[in-house]
Each structure stands twice: as structure tokens, then as C-alpha cells.
MARKEMAR-380050 format. One record per residue (C-alpha): residue in one letter; x, y, z. Coordinates in nm, 3 decimals, decimal comma. Example, Ala and Ser with C-alpha at 12.3 -4.5 7.8 and 13.67 -1.06 7.14 Angstrom:
- a | 1,230 | -0,450 | 0,780;
- s | 1,367 | -0,106 | 0,714;
END
This chain:
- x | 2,836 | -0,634 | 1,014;
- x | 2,865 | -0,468 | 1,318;
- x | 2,924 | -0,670 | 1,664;
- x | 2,566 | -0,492 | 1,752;
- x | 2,441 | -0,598 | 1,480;
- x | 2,497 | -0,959 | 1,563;
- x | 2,396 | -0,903 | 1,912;
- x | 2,064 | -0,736 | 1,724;
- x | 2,044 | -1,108 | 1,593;
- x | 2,166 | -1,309 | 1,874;
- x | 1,846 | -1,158 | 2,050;
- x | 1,636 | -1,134 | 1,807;
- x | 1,710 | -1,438 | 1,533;
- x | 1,477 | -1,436 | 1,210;
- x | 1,314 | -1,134 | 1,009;
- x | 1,334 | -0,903 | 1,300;
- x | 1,691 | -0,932 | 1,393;
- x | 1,777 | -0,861 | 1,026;
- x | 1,511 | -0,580 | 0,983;
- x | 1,658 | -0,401 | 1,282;
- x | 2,054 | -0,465 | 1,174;
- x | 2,018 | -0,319 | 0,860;
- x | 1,754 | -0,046 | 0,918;
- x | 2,000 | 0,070 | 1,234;
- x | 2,283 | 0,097 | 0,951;
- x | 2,443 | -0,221 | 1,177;
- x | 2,441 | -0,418 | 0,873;
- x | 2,478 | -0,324 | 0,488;
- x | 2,359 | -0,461 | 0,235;
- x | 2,684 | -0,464 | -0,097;
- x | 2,521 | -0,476 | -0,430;
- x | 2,180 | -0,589 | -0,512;
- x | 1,963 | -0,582 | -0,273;
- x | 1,710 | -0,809 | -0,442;
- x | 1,957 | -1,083 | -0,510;
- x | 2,009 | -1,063 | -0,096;
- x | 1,591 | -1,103 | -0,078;
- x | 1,549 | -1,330 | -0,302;
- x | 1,694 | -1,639 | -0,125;
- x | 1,352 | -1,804 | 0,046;
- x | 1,592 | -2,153 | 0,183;
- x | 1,813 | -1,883 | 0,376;
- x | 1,563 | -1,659 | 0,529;
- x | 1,308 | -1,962 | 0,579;
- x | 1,562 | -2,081 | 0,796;
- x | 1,647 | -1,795 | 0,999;
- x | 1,333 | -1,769 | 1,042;
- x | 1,273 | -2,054 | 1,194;
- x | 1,612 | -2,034 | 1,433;
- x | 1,741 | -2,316 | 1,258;
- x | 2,076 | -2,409 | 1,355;
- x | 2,216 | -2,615 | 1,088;
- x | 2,522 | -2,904 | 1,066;
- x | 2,676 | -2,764 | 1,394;
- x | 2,779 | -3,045 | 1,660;
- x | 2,725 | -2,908 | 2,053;
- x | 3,116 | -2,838 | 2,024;
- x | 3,053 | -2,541 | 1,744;
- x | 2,803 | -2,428 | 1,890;
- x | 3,026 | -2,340 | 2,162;
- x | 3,294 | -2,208 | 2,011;
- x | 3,082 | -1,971 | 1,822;
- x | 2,933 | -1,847 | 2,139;
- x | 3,265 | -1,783 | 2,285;
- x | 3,347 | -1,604 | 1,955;
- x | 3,035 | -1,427 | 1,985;
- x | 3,150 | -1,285 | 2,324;
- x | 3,508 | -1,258 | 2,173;
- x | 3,406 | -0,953 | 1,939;
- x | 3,121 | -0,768 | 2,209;
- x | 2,864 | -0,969 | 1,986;
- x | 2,712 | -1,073 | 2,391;
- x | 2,546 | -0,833 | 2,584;
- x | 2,194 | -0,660 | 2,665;
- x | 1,976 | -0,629 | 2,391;
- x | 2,029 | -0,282 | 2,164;
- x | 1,712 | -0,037 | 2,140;
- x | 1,512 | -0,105 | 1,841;
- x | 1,559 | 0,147 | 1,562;
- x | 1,326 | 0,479 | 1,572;
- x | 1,147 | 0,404 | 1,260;
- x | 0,980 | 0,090 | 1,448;
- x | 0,646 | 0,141 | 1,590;
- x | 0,555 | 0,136 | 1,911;
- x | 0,211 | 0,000 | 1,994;
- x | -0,099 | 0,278 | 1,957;
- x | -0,283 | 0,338 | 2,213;
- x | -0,679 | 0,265 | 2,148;
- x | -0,955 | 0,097 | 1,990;
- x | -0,808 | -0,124 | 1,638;
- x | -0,924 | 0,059 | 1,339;
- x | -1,123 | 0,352 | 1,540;
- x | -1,094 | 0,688 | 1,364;
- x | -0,849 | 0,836 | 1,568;
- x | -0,631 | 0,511 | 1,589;
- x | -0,639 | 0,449 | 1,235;
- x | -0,539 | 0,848 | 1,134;
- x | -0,268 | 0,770 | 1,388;
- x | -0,116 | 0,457 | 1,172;
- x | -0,200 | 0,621 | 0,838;
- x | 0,012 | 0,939 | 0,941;
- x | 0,282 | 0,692 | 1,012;
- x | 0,275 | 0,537 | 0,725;
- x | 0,190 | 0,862 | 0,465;
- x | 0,347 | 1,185 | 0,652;
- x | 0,756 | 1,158 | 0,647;
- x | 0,779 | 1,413 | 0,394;
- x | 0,587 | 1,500 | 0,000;
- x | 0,934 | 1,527 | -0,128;
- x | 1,054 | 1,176 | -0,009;
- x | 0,741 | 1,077 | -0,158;
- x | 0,811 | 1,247 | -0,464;
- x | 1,156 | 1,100 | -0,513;
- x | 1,005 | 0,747 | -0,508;
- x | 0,653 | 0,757 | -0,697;
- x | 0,798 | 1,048 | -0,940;
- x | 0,610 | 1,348 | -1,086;
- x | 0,289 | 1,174 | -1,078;
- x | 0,246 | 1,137 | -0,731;
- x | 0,018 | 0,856 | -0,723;
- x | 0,131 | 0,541 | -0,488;
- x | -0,076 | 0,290 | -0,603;
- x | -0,065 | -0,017 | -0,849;
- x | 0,010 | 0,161 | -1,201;
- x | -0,156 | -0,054 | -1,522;
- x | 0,112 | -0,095 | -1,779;
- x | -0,061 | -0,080 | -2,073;
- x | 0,246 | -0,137 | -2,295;
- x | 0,600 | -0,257 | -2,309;
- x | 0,819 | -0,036 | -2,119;
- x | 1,074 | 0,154 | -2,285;
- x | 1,150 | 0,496 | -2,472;
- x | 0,838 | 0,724 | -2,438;
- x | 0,634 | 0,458 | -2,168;
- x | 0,727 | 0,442 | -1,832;
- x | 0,604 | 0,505 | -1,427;
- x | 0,423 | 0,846 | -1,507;
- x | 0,283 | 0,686 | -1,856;
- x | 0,136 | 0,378 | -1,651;
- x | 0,023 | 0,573 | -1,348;
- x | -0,199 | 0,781 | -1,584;
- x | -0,331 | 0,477 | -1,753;
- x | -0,404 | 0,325 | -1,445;
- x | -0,620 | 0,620 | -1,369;
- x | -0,790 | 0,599 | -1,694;
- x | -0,875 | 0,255 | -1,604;
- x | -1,018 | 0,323 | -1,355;
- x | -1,241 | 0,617 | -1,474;
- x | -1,341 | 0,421 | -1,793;
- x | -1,453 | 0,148 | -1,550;
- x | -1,653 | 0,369 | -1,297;
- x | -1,812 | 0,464 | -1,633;
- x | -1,760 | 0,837 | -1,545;
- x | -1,907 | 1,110 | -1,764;
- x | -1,952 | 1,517 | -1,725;
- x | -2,159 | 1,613 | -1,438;
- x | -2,157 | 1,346 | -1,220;
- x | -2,008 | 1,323 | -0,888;
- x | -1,722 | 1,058 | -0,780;
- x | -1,611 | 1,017 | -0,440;
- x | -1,254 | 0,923 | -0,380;
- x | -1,141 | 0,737 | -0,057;
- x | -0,755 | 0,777 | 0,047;
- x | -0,730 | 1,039 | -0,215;
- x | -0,339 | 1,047 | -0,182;
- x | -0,182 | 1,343 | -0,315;
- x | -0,517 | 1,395 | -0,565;
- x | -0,361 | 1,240 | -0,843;
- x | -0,678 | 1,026 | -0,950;
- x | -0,949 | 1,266 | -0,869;
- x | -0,724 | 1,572 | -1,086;
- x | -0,777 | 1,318 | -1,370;
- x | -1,121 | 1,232 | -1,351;
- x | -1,211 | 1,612 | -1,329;
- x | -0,964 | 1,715 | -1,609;
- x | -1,027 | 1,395 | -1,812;
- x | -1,405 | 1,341 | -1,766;
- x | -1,520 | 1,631 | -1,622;
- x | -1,685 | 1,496 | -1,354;
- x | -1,655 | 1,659 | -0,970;
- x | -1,469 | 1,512 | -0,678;
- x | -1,444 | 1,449 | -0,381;
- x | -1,129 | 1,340 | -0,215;
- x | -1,060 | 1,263 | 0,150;
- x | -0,741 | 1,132 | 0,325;
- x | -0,633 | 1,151 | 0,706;
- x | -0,263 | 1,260 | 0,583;
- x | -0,236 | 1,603 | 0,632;
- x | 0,044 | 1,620 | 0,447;
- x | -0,140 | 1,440 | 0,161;
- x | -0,389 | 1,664 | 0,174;
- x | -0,193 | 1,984 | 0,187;
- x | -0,014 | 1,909 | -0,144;
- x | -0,316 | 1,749 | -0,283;
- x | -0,502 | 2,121 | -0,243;
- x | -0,201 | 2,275 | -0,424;
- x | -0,209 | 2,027 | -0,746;
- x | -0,549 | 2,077 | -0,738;
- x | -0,526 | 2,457 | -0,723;
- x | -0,232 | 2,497 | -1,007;
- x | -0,435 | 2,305 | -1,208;
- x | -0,684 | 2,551 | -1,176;
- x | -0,972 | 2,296 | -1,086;
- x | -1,102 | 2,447 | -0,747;
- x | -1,454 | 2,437 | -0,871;
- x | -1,474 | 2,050 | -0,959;
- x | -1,202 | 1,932 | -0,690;
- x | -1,294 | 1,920 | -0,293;
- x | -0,983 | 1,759 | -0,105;
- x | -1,051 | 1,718 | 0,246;
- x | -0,857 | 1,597 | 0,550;
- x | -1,103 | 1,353 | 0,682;
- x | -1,202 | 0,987 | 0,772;
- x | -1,438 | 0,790 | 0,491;
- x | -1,666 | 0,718 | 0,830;
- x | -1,757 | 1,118 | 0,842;
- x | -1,854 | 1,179 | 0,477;
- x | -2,221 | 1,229 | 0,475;
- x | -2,315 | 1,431 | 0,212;
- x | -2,397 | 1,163 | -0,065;
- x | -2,560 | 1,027 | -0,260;
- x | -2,275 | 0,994 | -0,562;
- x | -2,258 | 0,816 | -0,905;
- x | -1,948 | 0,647 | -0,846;
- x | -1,721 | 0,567 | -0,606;
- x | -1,329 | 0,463 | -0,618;
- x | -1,128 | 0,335 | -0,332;
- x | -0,797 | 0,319 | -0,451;
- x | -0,520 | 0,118 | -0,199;
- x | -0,674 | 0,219 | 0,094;
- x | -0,934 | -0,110 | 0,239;
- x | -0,626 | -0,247 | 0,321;
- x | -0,585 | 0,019 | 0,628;
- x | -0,946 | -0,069 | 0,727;
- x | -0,893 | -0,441 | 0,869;
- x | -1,080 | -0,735 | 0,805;
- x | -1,352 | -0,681 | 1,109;
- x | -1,422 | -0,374 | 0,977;
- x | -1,455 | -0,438 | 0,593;
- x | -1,805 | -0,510 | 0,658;
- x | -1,884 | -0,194 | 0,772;
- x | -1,681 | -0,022 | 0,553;
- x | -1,857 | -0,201 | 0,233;
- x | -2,211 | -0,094 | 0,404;
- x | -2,036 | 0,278 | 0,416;
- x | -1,968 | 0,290 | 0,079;
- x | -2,317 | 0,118 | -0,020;
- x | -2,491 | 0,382 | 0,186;
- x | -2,312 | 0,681 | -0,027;
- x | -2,378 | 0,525 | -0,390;
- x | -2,663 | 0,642 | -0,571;
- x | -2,889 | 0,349 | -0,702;
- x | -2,715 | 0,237 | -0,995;
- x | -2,378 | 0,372 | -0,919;
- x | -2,063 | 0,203 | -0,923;
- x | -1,759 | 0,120 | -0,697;
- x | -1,461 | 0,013 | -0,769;
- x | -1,196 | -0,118 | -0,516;
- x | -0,847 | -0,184 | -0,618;
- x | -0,651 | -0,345 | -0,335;
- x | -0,354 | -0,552 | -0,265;
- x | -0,483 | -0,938 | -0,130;
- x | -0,354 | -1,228 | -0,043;
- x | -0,307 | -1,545 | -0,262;
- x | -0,402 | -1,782 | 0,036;
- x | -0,539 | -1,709 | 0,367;
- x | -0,208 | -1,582 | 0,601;
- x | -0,142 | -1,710 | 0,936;
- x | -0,274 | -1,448 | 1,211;
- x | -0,030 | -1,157 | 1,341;
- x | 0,024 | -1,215 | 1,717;
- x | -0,020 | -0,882 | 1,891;
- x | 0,285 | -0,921 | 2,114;
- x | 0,555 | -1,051 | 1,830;
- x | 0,399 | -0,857 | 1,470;
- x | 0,599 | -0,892 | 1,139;
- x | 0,828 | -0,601 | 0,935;
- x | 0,561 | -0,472 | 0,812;
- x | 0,335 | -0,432 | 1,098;
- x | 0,646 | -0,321 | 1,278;
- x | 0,735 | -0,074 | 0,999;
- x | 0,518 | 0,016 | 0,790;
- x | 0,156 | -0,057 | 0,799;
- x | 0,041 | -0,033 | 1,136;
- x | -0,291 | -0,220 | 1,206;
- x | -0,280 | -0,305 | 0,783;
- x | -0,475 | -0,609 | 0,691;
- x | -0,408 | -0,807 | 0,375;
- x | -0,689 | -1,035 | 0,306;
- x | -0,806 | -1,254 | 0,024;
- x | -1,002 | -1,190 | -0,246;
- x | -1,247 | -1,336 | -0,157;
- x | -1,281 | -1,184 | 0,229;
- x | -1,348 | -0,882 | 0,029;
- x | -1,623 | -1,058 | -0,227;
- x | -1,825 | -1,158 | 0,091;
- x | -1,811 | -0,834 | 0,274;
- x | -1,943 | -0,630 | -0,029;
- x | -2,190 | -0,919 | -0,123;
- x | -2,349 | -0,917 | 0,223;
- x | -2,404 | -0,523 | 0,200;
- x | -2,608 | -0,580 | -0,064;
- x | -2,383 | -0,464 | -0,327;
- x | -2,399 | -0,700 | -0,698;
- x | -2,022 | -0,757 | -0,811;
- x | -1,992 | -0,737 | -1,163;
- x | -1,609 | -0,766 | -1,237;
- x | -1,300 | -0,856 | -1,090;
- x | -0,934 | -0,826 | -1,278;
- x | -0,584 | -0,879 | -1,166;
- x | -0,260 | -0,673 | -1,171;
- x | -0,041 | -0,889 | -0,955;
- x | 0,251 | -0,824 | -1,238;
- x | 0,162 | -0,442 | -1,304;
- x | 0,232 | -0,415 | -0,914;
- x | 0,543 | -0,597 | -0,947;
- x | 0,669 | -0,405 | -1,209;
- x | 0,535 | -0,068 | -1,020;
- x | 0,730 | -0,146 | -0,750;
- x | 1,062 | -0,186 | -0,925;
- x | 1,019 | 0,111 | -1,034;
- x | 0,986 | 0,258 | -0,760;
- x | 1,313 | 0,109 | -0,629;
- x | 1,466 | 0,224 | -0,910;
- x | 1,372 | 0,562 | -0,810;
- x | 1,478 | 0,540 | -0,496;
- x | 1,849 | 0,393 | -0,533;
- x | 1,890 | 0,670 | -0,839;
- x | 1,803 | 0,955 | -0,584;
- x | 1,963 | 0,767 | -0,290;
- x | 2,180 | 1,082 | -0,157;
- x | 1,917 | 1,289 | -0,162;
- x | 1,657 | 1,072 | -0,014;
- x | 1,903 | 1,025 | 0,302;
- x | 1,913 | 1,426 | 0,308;
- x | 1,523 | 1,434 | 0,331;
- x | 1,487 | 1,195 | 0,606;
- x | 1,717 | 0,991 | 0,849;
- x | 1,902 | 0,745 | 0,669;
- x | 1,732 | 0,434 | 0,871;
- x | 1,385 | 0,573 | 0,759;
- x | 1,552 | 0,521 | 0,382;
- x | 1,671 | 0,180 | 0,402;
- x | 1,352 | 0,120 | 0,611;
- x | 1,184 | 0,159 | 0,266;
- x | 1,434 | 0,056 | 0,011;
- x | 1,378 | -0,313 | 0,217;
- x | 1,000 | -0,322 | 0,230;
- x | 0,970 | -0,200 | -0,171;
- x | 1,251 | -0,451 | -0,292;
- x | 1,054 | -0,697 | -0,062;
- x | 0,740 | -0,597 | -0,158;
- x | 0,849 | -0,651 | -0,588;
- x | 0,925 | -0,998 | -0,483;
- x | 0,665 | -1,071 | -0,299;
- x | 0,394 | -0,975 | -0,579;
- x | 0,662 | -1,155 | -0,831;
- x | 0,679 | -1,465 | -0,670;
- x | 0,263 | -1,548 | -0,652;
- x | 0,306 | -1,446 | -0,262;
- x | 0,046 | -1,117 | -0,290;
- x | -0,133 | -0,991 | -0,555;
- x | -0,389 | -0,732 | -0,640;
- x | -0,746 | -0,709 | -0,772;
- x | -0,969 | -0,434 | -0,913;
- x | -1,304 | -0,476 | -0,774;
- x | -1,630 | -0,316 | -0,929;
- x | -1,957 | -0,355 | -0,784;
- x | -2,275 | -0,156 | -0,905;
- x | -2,557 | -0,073 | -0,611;
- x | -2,833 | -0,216 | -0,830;
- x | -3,125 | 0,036 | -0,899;
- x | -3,492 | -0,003 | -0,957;
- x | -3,602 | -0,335 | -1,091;
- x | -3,235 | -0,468 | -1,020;
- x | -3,071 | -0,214 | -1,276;
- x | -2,743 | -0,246 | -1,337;
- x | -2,666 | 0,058 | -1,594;
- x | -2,376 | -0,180 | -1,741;
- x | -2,364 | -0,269 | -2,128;
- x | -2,413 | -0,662 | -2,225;
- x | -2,034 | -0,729 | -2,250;
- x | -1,705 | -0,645 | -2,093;
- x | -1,574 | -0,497 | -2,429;
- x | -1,862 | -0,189 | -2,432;
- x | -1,818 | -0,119 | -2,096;
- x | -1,439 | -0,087 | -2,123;
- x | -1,482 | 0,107 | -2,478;
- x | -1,802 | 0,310 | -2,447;
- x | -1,962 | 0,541 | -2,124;
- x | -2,310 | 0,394 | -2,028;
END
């Protein structure tokens, strides 16, 4: 480690300090990264600026050590990749665009290096054991199959897909089930590359990608909706609004389904003034919430939930995956953007695998119906027709 490094630590001791040693390239990380991660008693006490079995006499000779190798001195800048503060209203269109470009626009062919030819960064459903023939492309195309068969999607009707991504879902629902989409993000870079899949595929006529906010689609009704990763960008004050949204768009009888990442207990609040790695570096303004946070907000719109399932261990293995993809294309990923922007996300995908491994997140497919006349539901009797048959 670097002397700046430690001073990175001296001033700021915990999860930040480290964050911004090693994302600055003052501090490297030798071999596994997850075997660094994956040591709770350590970072638990960093975190908490423990100082442990040192008498007052250590502690000074460490400090005179400290200013020994330059480790003392005024605090170093924080690395570019951390966020400074938006200006505006949380979770307003323009803010929210703002943290979602962040977040979404560093480059399609960074992207591509980590979530592979299928493009689609989401939780992928591993429908079997991975090996020869089954892997991150196999799963990320049964995960959109899942999601299809449970919107109950069939030719000629109309789905609606929020945070489209790069169009991977809504290019398999149109070539798949023949229904037409509608896809809207607030990447612009999403969105351009999303037009081009769409357009190679040759489905222009079923496929409408557009670069615009949920909020501004008013040109419903449709049979089914699928938001796909995205509530967690819309913040828990805002989820009730965003349900209503949604509810105002489905046809009577039509389904949504809302796959998101939640948390397994209620987590402390994020101070403004002193936010975490993630707020810091990733999500912006991102809200994980439980399960049930998101129950309540679509029950008190008036839409009936009819099934709930969870891929905490899907995501888990998604994400190593994705970390595999990134340490196998590691030169080139530093060539496509700045090497702190790499590590930035080789750290918050390692740390993300644990997190879903260890019961600390996990992730829930949500489908609600907007009940039709007489309380209609359009689902079969059991869970076993509806997963095996259209309505």
C-alpha cells in the first residue's frame, strides 16, 4: 500500500478509506479478491474504528511511524469515479436520469465484457447445473422466458417494459411470443444499442425502444407489464406512486411482474452527509427495500398480488459470473475505461456475490394482476398451469 493510501485511511477509517485506496490504485488487492471480502470480523471492525490490543504507548509509535513514511498529511482528493452530490429534487425525472446515466452510460462495450453477448444485467434464472452447453447467456435467456411465461404473454398483445436495458427482454418476448413492446430507459447509451439489436434482428415493427422516463408513458392501456431491476432506482417514497403508475397503464386483467433486488431485514437509514460505497459509487439515490415495502405499495394501489418467488442464489451465482467475466477480460476492460472505474466495479460485483450469498440481500419476482370485472383474475387454479400453459 501506498503511504497515500494509508493517509486515505488515516482520514477516512472504515469502508470508505478502503473503497477510495483501492479504487485510486493506492492499494491492490494480490489474489482473490473474494477471499479479501469475505472476512466480516475484519471489516466489522474497521468499520467501526476499532483499535484493538494497542496500549497508549503503540498507539504512539504507530503515529510517529505513520508520519515516518508521509502516511500524515492533508486529506487526498477522492477518486473521480465517486459521486458528487446531484443537484435537485430526490427521485425527480431529471435527477433520477442524472444517477441512472451514472450508473448505465460508461461505455456498451464495458458492459458487454461483463454481462457477455446477451446483454441483459439483471438476475439470470439458472434453470440447470452449470457446465458444458449451460452457462450466463443460457440462464439470461431462461430468465427471460420466465418471465414471459409468467406475464402469460401470447401473440398480439402489448407488454410494456420499464428500464428496458439494452432490449434484451423485450427482443425475446417479440421473437419468442410475438407480442409488441415497448421499452423505455433514460440511458442513452442503452437505448442507442438497444435500437440496433432491435433493428438487426429485424423486429422494427413489434419493438419501440425509447429514451424516456416510466412517469411520461401515456399511451396505455397494455396486457402486461415487466419491470425488470429497475424499482430499485425509484426510492422508497416514491414506490407508491410508481405502483399507482404502473396500475394506471395495465389493462383490467393484465399482469405485472416486478423482479427486484430487496433487503432481508429493514437497513439502517443512509445519512445524506456520510452515504455508503454504493451510494458513493454506484447507485446514486438507489433504494433497497424489503419485500414487503414493495407488497404494501402495490397492495395500496389497488393491485391483487398473486405470486412471489425468490432467486437470492440465481443472483449470487449471476454475479460470479459476471466477475468471472470481468477478471478474464481484465486488460481490455482497463483499455475501455480508466482503470479506477474497473476496480470500482470488480469491488462492488465481488461484494455484491457475497452479499446475496451470505442471506445479506436477496431478490424476488413479483406478479400482481389489475383485477378485471367481477374481480377477474385471468390466472389458471394452480401455479403449475400458469407456469406450463398461456391463459
Amino acid at each position: 500500500m501506498r503511504s497515500r493510501g494509508l493517509r486515505r485511511l488515516l482520514w477516512a477509517p472504515g469502508e470508505l478509506g478502503l473503497v477510495r485506496a483501492y479504487v485510486s490504485g493506492d492499494m491492490h488487492i494480490e489474489g482473490d479478491i473474494f477471499a479479501l471480502l469475505d472476512l466480516p470480523d475484519v471489516i466489522e471492525r474497521i468499520a467501526h474504528h476499532q483499535v484493538i490490543g494497542l496500549s497508549s504507548r503503540q498507539r504512539l509509535a504507530a503515529a510517529v511511524t505513520a508520519a515516518r513514511i508521509g502516511a500524515v498529511g492533508p486529506p487526498p482528493r477522492p477518486p473521480a469515479e465517486e459521486i458528487r452530490r446531484h443537484r435537485g429534487r430526490l427521485h425527480s425525472i431529471s435527477l433520477d436520469a442524472q444517477s441512472v446515466s451514472h450508473h448505465y452510460d460508461v461505455g456498451n462495450e464495458f458492459h458487454r465484457l461483463i454481462l457477455g453477448p446477451s446483454m441483459a444485467y439483471s438476475c439470470a434464472y439458472w434453470a440447470q447445473e452449470t457446465g458444458p452447453g449451460y452457462g450466463l447467456d443460457e440462464a439470461q435467456r431462461d430468465k427471460c422466458e420466465l418471465v414471459c411465461t409468467k406475464l402469460g404473454l401470447r401473440p398480439g398483445m402489448r407488454l410494456l417494459d420499464v428500464g428496458c436495458g439494452w432490449g434484451s427482454l423485450a427482443i425475446h418476448a417479440a421473437t419468442q411470443h410475438g407480442v409488441s413492446v415497448v421499452g423505455v430507459t433514460v440511458s442513452q447509451e442503452q437505448a442507442t444499442l438497444a435500437r440496433e439489436r432491435v433493428e438487426v434482428a429485424g423486429l422494427g415493427d413489434l419493438v419501440e425502444i425509447r429514451l424516456q422516463d416510466y412517469r411520461d408513458v401515456h399511451d396505455g392501456p397494455f396486457d402486461a407489464i415487466s419491470s425488470v431491476g429497475m424499482s430499485e432506482h425509484v426510492g422508497g417514497t416514491q414506490l407508491r406512486a410508481y405502483s399507482q403508475t404502473l396500475m394506471d397503464l395495465l389493462r383490467p386483467g393484465g399482469r405485472l411482474l416486478n423482479h427486484a433486488i430487496a433487503s432481508v431485514r429493514p437497513l439502517p437509514p443512509t445519512s445524506k452527509d456520510q452515504p455508503g460505497f454504493i451510494d458513493r459509487y454506484i447507485f446514486p439515490d438507489g433504494e433497497v427495500l424489503t419485500l414487503s415495502t414493495t407488497l404494501d405499495a402495490l397492495e395500496q394501489v389497488g393491485l391483487e398480488v398473486r405470486d412471489v418467488e425468490a432467486l437470492r442464489e440465481h443472483y449470487a451465482l449471476t454475479l460470479r459470473a459476471w466477475v468471472n467475466n470481468l477478471r478474464d477480460s481484465w486488460q481490455e476492460a482497463q483499455q475501455l475505461v480508466p482503470p479506477s472505474r474497473a476496480r470500482t466495479w470488480l469491488l462492488y460485483l465481488a461484494a455484491s456475490a457475497l452479499a446475496f450469498e451470505h442471506g445479506n440481500l436477496t431478490i424476488h419476482q413479483v406478479v400482481a394482476v389489475r383485477q378485471g370485472e367481477h374481480g377477474a383474475s385471468n390466472l389458471p387454479l394452480t401455479r403449475e398451469q400458469w407456469l406450463t400453459t398461456a391463459p
